[in-house]
C-alpha positions as CSV (number, residue, x, y, z in Angstrom):
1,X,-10.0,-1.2,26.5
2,X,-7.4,-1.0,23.7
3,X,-3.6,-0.3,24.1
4,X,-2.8,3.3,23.4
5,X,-1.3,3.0,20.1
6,X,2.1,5.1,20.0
7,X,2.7,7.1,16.8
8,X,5.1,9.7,17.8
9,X,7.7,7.9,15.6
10,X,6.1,7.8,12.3
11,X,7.3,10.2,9.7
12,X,3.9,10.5,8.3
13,X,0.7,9.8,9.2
14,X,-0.9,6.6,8.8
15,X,-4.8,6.6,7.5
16,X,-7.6,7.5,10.0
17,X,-9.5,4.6,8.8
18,X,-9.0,1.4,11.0
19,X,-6.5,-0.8,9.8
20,X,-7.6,-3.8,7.4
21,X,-4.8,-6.8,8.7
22,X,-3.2,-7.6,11.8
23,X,0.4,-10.0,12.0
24,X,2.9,-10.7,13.3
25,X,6.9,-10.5,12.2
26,X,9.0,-13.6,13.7
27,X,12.4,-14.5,13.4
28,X,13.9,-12.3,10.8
29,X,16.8,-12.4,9.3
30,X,17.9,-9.1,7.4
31,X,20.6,-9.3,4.5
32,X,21.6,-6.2,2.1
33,X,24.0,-5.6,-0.7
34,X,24.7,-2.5,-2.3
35,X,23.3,-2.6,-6.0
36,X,24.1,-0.6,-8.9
37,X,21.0,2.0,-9.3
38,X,20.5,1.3,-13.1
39,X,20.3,-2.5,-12.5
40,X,18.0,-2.0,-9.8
41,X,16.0,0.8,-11.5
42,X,14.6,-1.9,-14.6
43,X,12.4,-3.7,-11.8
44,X,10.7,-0.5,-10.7
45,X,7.1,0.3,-11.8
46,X,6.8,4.1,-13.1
47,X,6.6,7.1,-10.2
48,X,8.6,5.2,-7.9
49,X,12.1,6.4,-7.1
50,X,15.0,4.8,-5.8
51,X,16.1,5.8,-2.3
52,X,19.5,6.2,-1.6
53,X,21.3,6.4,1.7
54,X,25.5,8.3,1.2
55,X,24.7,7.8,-2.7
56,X,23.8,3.9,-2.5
57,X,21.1,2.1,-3.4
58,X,20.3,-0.9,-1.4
59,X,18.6,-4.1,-2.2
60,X,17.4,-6.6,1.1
61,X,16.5,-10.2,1.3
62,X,14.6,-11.0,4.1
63,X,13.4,-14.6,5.7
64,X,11.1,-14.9,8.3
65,X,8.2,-16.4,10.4
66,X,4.3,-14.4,9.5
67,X,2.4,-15.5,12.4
68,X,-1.3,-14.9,13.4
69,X,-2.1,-13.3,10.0
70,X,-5.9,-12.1,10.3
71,X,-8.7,-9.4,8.9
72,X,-9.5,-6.8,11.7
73,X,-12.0,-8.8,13.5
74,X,-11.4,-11.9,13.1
75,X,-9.1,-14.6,14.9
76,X,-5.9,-16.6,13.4
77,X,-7.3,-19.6,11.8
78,X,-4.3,-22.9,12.4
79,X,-2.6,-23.9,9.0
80,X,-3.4,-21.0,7.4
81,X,-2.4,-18.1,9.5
82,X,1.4,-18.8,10.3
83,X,3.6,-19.9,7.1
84,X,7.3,-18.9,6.3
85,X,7.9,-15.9,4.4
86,X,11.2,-15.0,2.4
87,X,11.0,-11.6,0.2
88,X,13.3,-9.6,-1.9
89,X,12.5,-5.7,-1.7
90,X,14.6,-2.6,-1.9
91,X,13.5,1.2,-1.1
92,X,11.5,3.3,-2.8
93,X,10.3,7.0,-2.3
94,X,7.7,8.9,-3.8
95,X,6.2,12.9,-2.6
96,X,9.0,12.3,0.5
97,X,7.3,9.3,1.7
98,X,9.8,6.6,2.1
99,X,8.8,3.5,2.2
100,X,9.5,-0.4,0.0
101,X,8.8,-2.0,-3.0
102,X,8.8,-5.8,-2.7
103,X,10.4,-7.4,-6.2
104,X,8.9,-10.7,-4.5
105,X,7.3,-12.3,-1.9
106,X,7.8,-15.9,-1.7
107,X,5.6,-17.6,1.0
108,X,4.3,-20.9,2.2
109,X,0.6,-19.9,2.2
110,X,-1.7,-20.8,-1.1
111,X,-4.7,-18.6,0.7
112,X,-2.0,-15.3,1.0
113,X,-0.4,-15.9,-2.6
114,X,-4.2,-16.0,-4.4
115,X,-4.9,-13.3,-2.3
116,X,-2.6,-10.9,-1.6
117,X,-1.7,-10.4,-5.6
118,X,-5.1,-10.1,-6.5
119,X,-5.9,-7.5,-3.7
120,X,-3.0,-6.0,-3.5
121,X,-0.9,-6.2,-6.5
122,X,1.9,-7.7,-4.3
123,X,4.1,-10.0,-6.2
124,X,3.9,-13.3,-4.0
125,X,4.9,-16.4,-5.3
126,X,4.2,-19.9,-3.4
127,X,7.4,-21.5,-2.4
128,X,8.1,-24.7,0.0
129,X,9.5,-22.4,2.8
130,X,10.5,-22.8,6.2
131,X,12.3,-21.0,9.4
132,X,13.8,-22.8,12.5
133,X,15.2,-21.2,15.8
134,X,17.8,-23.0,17.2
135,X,18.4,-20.7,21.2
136,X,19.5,-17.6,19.0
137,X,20.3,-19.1,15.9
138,X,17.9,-19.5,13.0
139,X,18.3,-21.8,9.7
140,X,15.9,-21.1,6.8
141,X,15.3,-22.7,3.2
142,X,13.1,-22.3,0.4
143,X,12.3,-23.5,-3.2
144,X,10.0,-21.6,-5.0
145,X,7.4,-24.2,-7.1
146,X,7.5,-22.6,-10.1
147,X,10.7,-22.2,-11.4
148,X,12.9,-23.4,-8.1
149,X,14.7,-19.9,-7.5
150,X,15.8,-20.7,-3.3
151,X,17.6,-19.6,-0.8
152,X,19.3,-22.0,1.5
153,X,21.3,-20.6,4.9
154,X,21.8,-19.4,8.4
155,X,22.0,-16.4,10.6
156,X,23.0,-15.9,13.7
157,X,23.3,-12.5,16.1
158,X,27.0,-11.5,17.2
159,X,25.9,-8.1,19.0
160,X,23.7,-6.5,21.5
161,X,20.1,-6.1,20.8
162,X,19.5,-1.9,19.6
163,X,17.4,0.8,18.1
164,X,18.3,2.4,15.3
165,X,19.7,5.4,15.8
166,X,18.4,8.5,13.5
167,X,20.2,8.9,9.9
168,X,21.8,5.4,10.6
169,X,21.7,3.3,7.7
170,X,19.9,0.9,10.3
171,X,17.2,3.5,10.4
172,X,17.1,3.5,6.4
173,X,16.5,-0.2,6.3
174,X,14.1,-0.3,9.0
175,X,12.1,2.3,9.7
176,X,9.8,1.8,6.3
177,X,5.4,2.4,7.4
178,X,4.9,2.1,3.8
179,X,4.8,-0.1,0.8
180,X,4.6,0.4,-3.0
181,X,2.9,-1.7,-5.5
182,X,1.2,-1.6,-9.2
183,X,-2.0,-2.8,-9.0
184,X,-4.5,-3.0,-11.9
185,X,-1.8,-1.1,-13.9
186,X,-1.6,1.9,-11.4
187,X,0.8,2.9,-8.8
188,X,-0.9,2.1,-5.2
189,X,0.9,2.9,-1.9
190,X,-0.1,1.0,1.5
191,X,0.4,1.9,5.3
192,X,1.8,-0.5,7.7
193,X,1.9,0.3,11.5
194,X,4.5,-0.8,14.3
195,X,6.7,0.0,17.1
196,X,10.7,1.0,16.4
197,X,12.5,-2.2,15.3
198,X,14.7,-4.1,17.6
199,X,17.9,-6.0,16.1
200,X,21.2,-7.2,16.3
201,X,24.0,-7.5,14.4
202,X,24.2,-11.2,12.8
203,X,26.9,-13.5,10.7
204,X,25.4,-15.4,7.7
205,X,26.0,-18.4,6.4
206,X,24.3,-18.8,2.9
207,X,24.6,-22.4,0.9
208,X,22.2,-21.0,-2.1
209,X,20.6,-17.4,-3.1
210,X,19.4,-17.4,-6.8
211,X,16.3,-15.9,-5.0
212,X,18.3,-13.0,-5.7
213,X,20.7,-14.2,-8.4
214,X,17.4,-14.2,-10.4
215,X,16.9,-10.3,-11.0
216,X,20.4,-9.9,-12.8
217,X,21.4,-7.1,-9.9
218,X,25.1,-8.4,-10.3
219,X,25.7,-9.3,-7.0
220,X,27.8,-12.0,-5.6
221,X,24.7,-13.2,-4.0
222,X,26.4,-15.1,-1.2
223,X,28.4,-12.2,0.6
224,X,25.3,-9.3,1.7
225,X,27.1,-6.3,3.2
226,X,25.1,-6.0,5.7
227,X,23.5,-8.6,8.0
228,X,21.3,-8.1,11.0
229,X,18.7,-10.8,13.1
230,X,15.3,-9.3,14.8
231,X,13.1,-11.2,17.1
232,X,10.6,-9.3,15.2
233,X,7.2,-7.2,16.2
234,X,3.2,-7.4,15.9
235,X,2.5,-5.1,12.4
236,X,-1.0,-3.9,11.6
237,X,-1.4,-2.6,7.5
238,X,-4.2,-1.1,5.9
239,X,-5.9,-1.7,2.2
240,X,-3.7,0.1,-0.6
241,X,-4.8,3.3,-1.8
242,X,-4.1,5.5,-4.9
243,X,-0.3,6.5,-4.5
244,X,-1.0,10.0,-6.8
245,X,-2.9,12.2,-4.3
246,X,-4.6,15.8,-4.8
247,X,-1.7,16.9,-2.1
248,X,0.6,14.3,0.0
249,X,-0.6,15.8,3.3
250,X,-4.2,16.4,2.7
251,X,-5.8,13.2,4.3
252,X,-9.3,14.2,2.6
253,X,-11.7,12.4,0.2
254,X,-12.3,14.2,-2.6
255,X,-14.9,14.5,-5.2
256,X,-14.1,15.6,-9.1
257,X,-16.9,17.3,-10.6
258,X,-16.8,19.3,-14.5
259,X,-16.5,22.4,-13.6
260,X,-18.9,23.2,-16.7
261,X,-21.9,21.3,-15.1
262,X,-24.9,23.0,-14.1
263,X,-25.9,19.9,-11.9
264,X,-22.9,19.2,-10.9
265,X,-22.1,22.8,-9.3
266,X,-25.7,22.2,-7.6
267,X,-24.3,19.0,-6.3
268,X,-21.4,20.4,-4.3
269,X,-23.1,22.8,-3.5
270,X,-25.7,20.5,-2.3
271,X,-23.4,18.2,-0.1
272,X,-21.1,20.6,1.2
273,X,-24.2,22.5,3.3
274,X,-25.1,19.2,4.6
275,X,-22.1,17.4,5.6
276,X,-22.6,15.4,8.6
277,X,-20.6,16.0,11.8
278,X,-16.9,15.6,11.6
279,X,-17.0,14.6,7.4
280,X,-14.7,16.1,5.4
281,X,-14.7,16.4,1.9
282,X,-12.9,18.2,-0.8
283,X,-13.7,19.5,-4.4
284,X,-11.8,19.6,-7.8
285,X,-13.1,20.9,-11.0
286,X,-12.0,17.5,-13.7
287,X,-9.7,19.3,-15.5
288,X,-8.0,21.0,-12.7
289,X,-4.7,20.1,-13.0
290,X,-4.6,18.2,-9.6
291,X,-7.3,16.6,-10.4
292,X,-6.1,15.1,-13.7
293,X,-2.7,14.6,-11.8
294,X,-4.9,12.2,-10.0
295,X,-6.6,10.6,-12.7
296,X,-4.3,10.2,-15.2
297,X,-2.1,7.7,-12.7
298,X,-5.4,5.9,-12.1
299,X,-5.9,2.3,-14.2
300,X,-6.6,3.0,-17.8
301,X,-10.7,1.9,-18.0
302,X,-10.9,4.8,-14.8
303,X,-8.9,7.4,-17.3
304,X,-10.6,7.6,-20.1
305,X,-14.2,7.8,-17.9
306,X,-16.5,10.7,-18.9
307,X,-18.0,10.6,-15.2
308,X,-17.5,12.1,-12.0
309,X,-14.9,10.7,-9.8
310,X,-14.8,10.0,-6.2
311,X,-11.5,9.6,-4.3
312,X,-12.8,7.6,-1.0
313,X,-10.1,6.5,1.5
314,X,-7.5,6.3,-1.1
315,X,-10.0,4.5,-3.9
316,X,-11.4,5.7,-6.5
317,X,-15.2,5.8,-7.9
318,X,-17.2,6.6,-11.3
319,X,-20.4,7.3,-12.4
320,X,-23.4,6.0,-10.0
321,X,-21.2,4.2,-7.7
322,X,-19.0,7.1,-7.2
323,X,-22.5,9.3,-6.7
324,X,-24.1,6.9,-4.4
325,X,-21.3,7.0,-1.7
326,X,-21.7,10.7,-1.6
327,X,-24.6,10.5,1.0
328,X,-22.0,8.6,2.9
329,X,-21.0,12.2,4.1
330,X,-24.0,13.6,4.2
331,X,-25.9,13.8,7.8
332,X,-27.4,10.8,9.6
333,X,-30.8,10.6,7.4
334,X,-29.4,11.2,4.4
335,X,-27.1,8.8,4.7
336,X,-30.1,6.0,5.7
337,X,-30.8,6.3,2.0
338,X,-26.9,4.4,1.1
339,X,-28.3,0.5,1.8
340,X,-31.3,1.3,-0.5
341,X,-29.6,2.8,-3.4
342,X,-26.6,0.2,-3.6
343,X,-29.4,-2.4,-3.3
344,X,-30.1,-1.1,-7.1
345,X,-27.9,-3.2,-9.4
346,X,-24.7,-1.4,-10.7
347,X,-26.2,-1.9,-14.6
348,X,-29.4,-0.2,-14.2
349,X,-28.0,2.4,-11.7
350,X,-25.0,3.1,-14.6
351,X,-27.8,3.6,-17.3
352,X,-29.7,5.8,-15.0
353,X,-26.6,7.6,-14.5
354,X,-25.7,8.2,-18.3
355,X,-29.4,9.1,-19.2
356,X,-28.8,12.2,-16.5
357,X,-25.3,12.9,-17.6
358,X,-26.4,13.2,-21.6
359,X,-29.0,15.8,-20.9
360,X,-27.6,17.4,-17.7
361,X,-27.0,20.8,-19.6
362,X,-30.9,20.7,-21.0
363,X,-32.2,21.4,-17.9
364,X,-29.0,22.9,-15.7
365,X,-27.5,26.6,-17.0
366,X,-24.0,26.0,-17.5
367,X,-22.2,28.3,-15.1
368,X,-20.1,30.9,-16.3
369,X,-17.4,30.3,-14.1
370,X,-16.6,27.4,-11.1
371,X,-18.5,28.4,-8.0
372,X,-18.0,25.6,-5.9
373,X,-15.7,25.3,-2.7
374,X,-11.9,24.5,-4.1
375,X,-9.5,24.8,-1.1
């Protein structure tokens, strides 16, 4: 039987789905400067907003051990699962939910820079990396391969090992369950789970930085303000997900449907008298303005979509493969019918899908007014 996972210290919620990644954190060395907001406010994708803590804005270079990276259900693999990690972020916060934006991530792991950017939008570079411990000291150095931007030093801890305390500026810097990147042209957030951080207060010694020196921030990228060391902590994150949401707090899917549609009022209607047990799913007329909130921020081949849209665990859907996944909700032998109908290819499923949408009002009255649920 699994640990009881302790979530009384997350300021939000993180998804009910299970968790996509499991890692660990090792060895990190934390290192901030103040930067000036409009310097810092260039390398931002739109809908983000800085976060400031007493009126500053705060940029962090981190280097540090990922070990035991792995997919939920699967074991490390040696070589490929532990590398040295050195990243540049600041913080970011959108509808109140603080959390980072990573201006880069430069790693030692081909597998996780192919990956992670095309999967997650994350900004990972490869770089010849690497992080020693020395008792409580640690040295790290890395040259990034494709235009050598490094950082060359060493940290090591001159106080007792804490928590942060709450509305520290350690508690800014740390306690972060969420990320921020632009994927595929639109604004995706992602959740990351772990316990309260445990540091120290450390001394740096930094030979190079034009890791940082790179972004223009004007910094005197040898002298951060602010320097702590961590041991470091097991992290589990889940797949990004749409950052625009109907409402922040409402953890539903939902399903967009034109409110003018004969068939697609049936539709609702349909599903929502045959959910299965525990499903939850809500309902949004296209062009209510929630609803086009949402779609608008989505990537531009999803916006300008005359289909129905399904929102599922933060991802969107159109057209037939956003109205096979309905039966997903649906009860036990409805939903049998899922393996079959994905089975069709997406092309002929698509053309199927137009033929009904052309000459859906033929045969379906349009109603005069929405009818179905909107809560």
């Amino acid at each position: 039987m699994g640990a009881l996972r302790e979530d009384d210290h997350l300021p939000f919620p993180v998804p009910s789905r299970s968790f996509a990644i499991s890692q660990e954190w090792r060895d990190l060395t934390f290192m901030h400067w103040k930067v000036d907001p409009k310097l810092l406010e260039q390398h931002l994708p739109d809908g983000l907003e800085i976060d400031f803590f007493d009126g500053e804005a705060y940029v962090g270079v981190i280097p540090f051990m990922m070990k035991n990276v792995h997919p939920k259900g699967l074991v490390p693999l040696p070589g490929i699962s532990t590398f040295a990690e050195f990243n540049v972020r600041t913080y970011v916060v959108k509808d109140g939910h603080h959390g980072v934006f990573f201006l880069t991530l430069d790693a030692k792991s081909l597998v996780t820079c192919l990956y992670a950017n095309r999967a997650y939008g994350l900004a990972y570079r490869y770089a010849k990396a690497k992080v020693k411990r020395h008792d409580d000291a640690l040295t790290w150095t890395s040259r990034r391969s494709s235009d050598g931007a490094e950082l060359i030093g060493s940290s090591a801890p001159n106080g007792p090992v804490q928590s942060a305390a709450a509305g520290s500026l350690e508690h800014f810097l740390f306690e972060r369950y969420c990320l921020y990147t632009e994927h595929n042209g639109c604004l995706r957030r992602g959740y990351v789970h772990h316990q309260p951080w445990r540091f120290q207060q450390a001394e740096v010694s930094l030979e190079a930085n034009s890791l940082l020196e790179s972004y223009g921030l004007g910094l005197d990228v040898l002298s951060p303000d602010v320097v702590h060391s961590s041991d470091g902590l097991t992290v589990k994150t889940w797949s990004i997900e749409l950052a625009e949401r109907v409402n922040i707090d409402d953890r539903r899917d939902f399903l967009f449907l034109d409110g003018d549609c004969g068939l697609c009022h049936r539709l609702a209607t349909f599903l929502d008298k045959r959910l299965g047990k525990g499903k939850q799913l809500g309902y949004r007329p296209i062009l209510d303005e929630d609803a086009q909130r949402v779609i608008e921020n989505m990537p531009e081949k999803l916006r300008n979509a005359d289909s129905v849209y399904l929102i599922r665990n933060g991802k969107p859907y159109i057209r037939s493969a956003a109205g096979i996944r309905c039966v997903l909700y649906m009860r036990w032998y409805y939903k049998m019918w899922f393996p079959a109908l994905w089975l069709i290819p997406l092309p002929l499923r698509n053309i199927g899908y137009r033929l009904i949408a052309k000459y859906r009002h033929k045969f379906f009255k349009r109603p005069t007014e929405c009818l179905f649920r909107v809560d």
